[in-house]
C-alpha positions as CSV (number, residue, x, y, z in Angstrom):
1,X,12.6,-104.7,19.0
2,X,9.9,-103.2,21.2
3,X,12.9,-101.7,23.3
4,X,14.8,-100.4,20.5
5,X,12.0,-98.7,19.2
6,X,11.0,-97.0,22.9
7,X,14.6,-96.0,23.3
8,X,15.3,-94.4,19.8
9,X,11.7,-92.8,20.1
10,X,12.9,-91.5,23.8
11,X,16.0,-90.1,21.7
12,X,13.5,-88.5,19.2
13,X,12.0,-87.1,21.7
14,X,15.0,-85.9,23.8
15,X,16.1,-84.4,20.6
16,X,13.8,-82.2,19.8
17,X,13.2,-81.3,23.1
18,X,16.7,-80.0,23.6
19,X,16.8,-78.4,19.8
20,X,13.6,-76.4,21.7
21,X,15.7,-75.2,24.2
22,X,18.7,-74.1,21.8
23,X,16.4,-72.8,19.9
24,X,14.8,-69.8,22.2
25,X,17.2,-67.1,23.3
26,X,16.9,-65.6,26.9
27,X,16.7,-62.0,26.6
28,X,18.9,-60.2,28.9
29,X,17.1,-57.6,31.1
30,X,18.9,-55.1,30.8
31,X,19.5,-55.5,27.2
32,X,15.7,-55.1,27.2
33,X,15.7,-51.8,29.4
34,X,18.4,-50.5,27.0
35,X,16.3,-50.9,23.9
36,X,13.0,-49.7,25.5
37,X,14.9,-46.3,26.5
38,X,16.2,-46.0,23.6
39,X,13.0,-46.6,21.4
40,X,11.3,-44.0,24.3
41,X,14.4,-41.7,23.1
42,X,14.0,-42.1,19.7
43,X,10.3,-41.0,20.0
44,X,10.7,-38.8,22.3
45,X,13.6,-37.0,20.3
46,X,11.3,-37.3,17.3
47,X,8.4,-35.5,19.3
48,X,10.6,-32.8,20.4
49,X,11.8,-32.4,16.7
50,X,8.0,-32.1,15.7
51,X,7.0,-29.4,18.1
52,X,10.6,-27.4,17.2
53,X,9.1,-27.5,13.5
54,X,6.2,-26.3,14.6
55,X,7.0,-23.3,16.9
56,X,9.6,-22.5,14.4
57,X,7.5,-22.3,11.5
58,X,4.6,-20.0,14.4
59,X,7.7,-17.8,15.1
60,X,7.8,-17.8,11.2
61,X,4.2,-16.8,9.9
62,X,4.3,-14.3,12.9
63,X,7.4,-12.7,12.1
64,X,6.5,-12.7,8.6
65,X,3.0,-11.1,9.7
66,X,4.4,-8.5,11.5
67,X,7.0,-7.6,8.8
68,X,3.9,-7.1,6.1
69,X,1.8,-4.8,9.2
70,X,5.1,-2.9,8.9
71,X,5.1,-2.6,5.2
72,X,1.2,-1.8,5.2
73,X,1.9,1.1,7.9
74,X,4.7,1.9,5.8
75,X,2.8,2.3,2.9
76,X,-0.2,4.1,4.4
77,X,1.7,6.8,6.2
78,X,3.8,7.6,3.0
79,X,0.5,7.7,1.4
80,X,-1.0,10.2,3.9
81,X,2.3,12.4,3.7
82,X,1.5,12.5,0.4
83,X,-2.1,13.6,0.3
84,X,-1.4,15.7,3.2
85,X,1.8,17.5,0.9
86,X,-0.9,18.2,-1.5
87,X,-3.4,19.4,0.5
88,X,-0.7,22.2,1.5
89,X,0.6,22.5,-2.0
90,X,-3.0,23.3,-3.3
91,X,-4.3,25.7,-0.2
92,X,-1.3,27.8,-0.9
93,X,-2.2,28.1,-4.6
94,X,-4.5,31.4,-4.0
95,X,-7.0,32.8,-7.0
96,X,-5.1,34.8,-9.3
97,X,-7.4,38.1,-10.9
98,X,-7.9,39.7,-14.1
99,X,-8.7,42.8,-15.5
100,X,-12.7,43.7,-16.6
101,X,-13.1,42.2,-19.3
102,X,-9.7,40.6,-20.1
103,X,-7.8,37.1,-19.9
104,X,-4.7,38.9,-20.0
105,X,-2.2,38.2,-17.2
106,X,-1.5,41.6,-14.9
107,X,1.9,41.6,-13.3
108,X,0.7,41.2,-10.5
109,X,-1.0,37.8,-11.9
110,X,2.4,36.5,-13.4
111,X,4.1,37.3,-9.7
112,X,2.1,34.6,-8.5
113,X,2.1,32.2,-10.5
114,X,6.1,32.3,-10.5
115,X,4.9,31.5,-6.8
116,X,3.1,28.6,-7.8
117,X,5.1,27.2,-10.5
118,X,7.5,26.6,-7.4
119,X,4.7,25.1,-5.4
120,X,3.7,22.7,-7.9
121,X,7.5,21.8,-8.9
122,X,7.7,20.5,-5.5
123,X,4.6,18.7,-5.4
124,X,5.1,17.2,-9.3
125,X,2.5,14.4,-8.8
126,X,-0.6,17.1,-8.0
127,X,-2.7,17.8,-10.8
128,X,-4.7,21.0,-10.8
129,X,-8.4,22.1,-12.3
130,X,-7.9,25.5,-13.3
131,X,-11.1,27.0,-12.8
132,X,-12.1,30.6,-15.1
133,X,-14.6,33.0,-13.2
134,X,-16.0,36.5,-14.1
135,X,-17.7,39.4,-13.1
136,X,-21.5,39.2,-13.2
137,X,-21.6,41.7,-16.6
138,X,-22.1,40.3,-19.9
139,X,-24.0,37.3,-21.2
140,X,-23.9,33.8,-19.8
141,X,-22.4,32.4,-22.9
142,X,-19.9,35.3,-23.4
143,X,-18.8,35.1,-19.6
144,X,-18.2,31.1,-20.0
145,X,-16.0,31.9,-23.3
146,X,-14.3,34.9,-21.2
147,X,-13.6,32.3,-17.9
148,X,-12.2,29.4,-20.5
149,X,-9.7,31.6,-21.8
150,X,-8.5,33.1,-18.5
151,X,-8.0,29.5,-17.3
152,X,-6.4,28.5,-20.3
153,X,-3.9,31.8,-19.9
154,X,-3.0,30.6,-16.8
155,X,-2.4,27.0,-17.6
156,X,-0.3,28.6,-20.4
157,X,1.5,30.3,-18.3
158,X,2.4,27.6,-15.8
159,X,3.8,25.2,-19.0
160,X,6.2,28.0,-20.2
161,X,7.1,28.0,-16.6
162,X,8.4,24.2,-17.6
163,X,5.2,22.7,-15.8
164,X,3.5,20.0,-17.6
165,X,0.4,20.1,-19.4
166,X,-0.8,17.0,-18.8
167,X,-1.1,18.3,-14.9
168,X,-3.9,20.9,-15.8
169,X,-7.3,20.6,-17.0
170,X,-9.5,23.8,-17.6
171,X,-12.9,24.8,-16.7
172,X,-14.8,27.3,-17.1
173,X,-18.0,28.6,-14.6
174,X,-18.6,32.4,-16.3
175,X,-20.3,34.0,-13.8
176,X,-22.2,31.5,-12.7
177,X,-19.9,31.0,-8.9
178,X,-19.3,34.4,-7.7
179,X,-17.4,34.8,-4.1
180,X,-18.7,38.2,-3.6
181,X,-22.2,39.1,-4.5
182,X,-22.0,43.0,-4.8
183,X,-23.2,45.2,-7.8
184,X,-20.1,47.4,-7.8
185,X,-16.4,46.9,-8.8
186,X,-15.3,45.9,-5.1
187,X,-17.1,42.0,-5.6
188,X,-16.5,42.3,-10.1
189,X,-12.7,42.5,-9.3
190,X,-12.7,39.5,-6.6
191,X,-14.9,37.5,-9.4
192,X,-12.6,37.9,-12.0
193,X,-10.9,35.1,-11.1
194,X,-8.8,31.7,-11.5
195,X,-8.9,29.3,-9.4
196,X,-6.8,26.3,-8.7
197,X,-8.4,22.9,-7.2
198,X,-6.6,19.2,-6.7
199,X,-7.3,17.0,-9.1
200,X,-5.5,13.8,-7.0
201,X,-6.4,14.9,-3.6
């Protein structure tokens, strides 16, 4: 019985050791080598993917950097043509004159504003100060009524030209800003004045 028992334990044993065997696989080496390049691939190719991403989204926020430096260059040189197109529009714009006394306009007056109702159709986003002036004769408070209407004579003027209103404001100084500083008629007739300044420089 002893026996029989050694030899089927033996079997048991046997058994189990061979079911061991069967049981682990022998990897092939060069099945192995094949999946470790191709897991190294896989990463690699993923890391290559990442750093494409990235450059491609640098090249991006550059480009798209650049392309807003363009438009702000853009922008700031129109705006300079601009100011600079005023700047002419308004040094051209020379005083017009009046007669002693008067806020009627002379011919000579209406000739040039003609001049500058063409100037300012040109330049249609400057708005002017018209500015009244007079001789040094009469009272302060009857010189500033005096300059107010010559300013407003001229800004009348330049609407029936087809200019619009809303481009002039009026002022008026009397005779408190002469240019010329005589006694006589020479400075009065240069004081007699309207002047034109930028509002929107």
């Amino acid at each position: 019985m002893s026996t029989l028992r050694t030899a089927l334990l033996l079997s048991l044993v046997v058994a189990v050791g061979l079911g061991s065997v069967a049981c682990k696989k022998k990897v092939d080496p060069a099945a192995e080598k094949t999946m470790t390049e191709q897991t190294d691939d896989a990463a690699a190719a993923a890391a290559a993917q990442v750093e494409a991403d990235r450059l491609a989204a640098e090249a991006s926020a550059k480009a798209e950097a650049e392309r807003l430096a363009a438009a702000n260059a853009a922008q700031a040189e129109a705006e300079r043509l601009v100011r600079e197109s005023r700047g002419t529009a308004i040094n051209s714009l020379s005083a017009v004159y009046f007669d002693y006394d008067k806020f009627e306009l002379r011919e000579d007056t209406r000739g040039s504003l003609a001049h500058h109702g063409d100037v300012l159709r040109t330049v249609n986003d400057l708005r002017v100060r018209l500015e009244g002036h007079c001789d040094e004769n009469g009272s302060v408070a009857y010189n500033l009524a005096l300059g107010d209407k010559r300013a407003n004579a001229v800004k009348d003027y330049l609407v029936r030209l087809g200019l619009d209103a809303g481009r002039f404001e009026t002022i008026s100084y009397g005779k408190s800003r002469p240019v010329e500083l005589g006694h006589d008629e020479s400075a009065w007739s240069v004081n007699r004045r309207c002047e034109f300044q930028a509002l929107n420089p």
